[in-house]
Backbone as CSV, one residue per row, in Angstrom:
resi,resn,N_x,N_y,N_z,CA_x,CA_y,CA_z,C_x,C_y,C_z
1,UNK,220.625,258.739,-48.579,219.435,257.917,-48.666,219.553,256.973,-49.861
2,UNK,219.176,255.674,-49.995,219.232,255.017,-50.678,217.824,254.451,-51.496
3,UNK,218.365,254.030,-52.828,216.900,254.235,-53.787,215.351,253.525,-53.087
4,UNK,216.144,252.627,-52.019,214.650,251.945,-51.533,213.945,252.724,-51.037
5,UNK,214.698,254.035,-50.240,213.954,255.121,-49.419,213.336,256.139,-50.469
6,UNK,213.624,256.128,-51.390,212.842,256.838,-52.473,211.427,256.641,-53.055
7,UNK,210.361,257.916,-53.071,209.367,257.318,-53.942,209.877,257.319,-55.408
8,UNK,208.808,256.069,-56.074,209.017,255.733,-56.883,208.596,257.041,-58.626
9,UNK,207.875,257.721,-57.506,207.278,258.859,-58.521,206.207,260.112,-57.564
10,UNK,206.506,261.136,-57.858,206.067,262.016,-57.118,204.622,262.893,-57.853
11,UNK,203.450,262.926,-57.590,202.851,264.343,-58.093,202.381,265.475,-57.411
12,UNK,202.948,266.413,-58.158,202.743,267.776,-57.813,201.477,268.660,-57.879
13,UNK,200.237,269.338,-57.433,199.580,270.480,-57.648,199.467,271.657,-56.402
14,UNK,200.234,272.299,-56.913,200.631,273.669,-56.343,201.619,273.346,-55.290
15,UNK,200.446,273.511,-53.552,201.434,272.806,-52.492,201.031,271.546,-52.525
16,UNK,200.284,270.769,-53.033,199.899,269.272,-52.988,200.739,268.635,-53.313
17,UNK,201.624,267.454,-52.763,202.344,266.582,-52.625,202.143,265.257,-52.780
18,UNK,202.043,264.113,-53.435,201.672,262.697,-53.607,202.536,262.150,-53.739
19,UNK,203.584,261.352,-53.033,204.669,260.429,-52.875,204.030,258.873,-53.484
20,UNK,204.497,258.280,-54.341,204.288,256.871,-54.395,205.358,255.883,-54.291
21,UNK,205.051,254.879,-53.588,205.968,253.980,-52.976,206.247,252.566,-53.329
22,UNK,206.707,251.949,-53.971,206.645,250.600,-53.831,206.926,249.875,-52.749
23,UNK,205.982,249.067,-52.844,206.485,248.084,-52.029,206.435,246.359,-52.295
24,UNK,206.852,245.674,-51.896,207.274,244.417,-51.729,206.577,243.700,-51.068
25,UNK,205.388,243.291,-51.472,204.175,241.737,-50.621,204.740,240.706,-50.947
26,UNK,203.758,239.597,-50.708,203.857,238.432,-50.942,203.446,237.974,-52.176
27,UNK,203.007,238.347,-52.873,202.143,239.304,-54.536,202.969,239.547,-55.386
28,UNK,204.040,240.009,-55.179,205.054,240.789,-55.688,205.174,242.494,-55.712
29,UNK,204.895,243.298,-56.388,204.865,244.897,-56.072,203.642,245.201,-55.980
30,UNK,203.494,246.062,-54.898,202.518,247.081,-54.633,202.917,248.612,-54.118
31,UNK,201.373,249.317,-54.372,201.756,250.392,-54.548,201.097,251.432,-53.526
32,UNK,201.654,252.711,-52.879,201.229,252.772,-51.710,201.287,254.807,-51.796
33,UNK,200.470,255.888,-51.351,200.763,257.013,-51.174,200.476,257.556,-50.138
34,UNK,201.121,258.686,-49.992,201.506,259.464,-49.271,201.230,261.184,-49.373
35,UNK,200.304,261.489,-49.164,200.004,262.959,-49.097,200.600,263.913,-48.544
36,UNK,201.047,264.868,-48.821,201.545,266.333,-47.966,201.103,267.084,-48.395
37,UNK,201.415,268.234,-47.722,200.825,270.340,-48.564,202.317,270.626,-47.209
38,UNK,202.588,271.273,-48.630,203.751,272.298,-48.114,203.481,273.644,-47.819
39,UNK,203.264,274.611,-46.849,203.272,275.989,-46.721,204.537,276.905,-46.042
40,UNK,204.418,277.997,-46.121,205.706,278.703,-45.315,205.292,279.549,-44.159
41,UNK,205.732,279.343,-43.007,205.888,279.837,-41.936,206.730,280.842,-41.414
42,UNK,206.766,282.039,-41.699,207.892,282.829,-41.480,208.788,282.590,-42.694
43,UNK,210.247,282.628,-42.284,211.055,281.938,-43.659,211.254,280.770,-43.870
44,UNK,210.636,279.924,-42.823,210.546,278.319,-43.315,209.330,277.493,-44.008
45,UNK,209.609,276.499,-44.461,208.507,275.681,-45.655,208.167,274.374,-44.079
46,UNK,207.164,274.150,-44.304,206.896,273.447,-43.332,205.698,272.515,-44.443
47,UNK,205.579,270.965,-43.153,204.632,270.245,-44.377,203.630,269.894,-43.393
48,UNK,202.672,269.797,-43.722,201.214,269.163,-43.323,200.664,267.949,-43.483
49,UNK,199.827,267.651,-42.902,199.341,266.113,-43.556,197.882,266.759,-43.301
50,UNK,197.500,267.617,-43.334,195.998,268.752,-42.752,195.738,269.479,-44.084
51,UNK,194.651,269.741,-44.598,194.063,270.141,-45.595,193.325,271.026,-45.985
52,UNK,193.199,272.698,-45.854,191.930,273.289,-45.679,191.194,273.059,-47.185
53,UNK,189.974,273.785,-46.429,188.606,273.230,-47.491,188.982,273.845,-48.599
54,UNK,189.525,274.552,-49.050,189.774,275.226,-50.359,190.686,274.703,-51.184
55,UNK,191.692,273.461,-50.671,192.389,272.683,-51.243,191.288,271.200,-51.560
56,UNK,190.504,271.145,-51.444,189.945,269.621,-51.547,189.728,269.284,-53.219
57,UNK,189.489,270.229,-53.715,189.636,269.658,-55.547,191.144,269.127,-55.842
58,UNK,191.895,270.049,-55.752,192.951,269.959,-55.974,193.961,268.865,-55.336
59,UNK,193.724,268.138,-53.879,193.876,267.161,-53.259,193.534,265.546,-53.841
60,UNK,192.193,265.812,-54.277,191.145,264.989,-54.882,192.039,264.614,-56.739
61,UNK,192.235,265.999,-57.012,192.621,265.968,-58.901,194.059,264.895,-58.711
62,UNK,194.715,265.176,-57.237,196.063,264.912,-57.181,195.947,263.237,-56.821
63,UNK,195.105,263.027,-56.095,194.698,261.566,-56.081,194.572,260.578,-57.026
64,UNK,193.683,261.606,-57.759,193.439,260.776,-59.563,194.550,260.512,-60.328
65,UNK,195.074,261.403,-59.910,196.656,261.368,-61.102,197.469,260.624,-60.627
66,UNK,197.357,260.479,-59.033,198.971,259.438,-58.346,198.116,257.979,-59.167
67,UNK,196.578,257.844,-59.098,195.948,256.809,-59.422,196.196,255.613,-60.749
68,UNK,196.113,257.224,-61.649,196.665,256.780,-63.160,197.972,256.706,-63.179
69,UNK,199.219,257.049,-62.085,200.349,256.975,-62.808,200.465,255.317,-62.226
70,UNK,199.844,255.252,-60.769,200.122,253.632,-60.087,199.340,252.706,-61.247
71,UNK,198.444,252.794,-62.125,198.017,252.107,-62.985,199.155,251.689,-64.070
72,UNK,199.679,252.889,-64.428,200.400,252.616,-65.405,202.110,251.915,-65.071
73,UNK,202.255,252.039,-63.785,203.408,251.291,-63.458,202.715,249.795,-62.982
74,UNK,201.603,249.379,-62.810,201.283,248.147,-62.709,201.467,247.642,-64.032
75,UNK,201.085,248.191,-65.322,201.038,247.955,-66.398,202.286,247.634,-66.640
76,UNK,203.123,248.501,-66.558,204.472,248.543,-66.912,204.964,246.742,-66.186
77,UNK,205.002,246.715,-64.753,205.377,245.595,-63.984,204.655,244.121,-64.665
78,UNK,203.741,243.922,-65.231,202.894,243.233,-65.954,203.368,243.008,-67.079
79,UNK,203.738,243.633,-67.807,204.499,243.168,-69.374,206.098,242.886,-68.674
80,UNK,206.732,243.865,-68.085,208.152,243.408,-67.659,208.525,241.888,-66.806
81,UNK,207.110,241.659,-66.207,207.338,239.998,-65.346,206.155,239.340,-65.258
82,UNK,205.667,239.068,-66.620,204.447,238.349,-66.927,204.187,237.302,-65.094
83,UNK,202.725,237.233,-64.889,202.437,235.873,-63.972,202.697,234.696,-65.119
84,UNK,203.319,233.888,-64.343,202.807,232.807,-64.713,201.661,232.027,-64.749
């Protein structure tokens, strides 16, 4: 796989999963996520895009945080390639 297929930064709580993505507009970078929950099935890990109710803080906390890290790589992209 090659780095384009990569997120750009991942967060973790527990099985909560948050992939962030760049991408490429007409804008220049934007930023895009991706939710999972990982559980195990027998001896395999299997992933979800389904949520039970007892995960929703923790879904929610994980949101906030992909939030602040996409803030801070806008920041970052902003001093590294000023607009003109």
């Amino acid at each position: 796989m090659n780095a384009k297929n990569k997120p750009v930064a991942k967060i973790v709580r527990g099985s909560i999963r948050i992939a962030i993505w760049a991408q490429q507009g007409k804008y220049g970078t934007f930023y895009t996520m991706s939710p999972s929950r990982s559980y195990r099935k027998g001896e395999d890990w299997m992933s979800s895009n389904s949520y039970p109710e007892d995960e929703a803080l923790a879904l929610s906390k994980a949101f906030l945080e992909a939030y602040d890290h996409i803030r801070a790589l806008k920041t970052k992209d902003s001093v590294e390639s000023p607009q003109a």
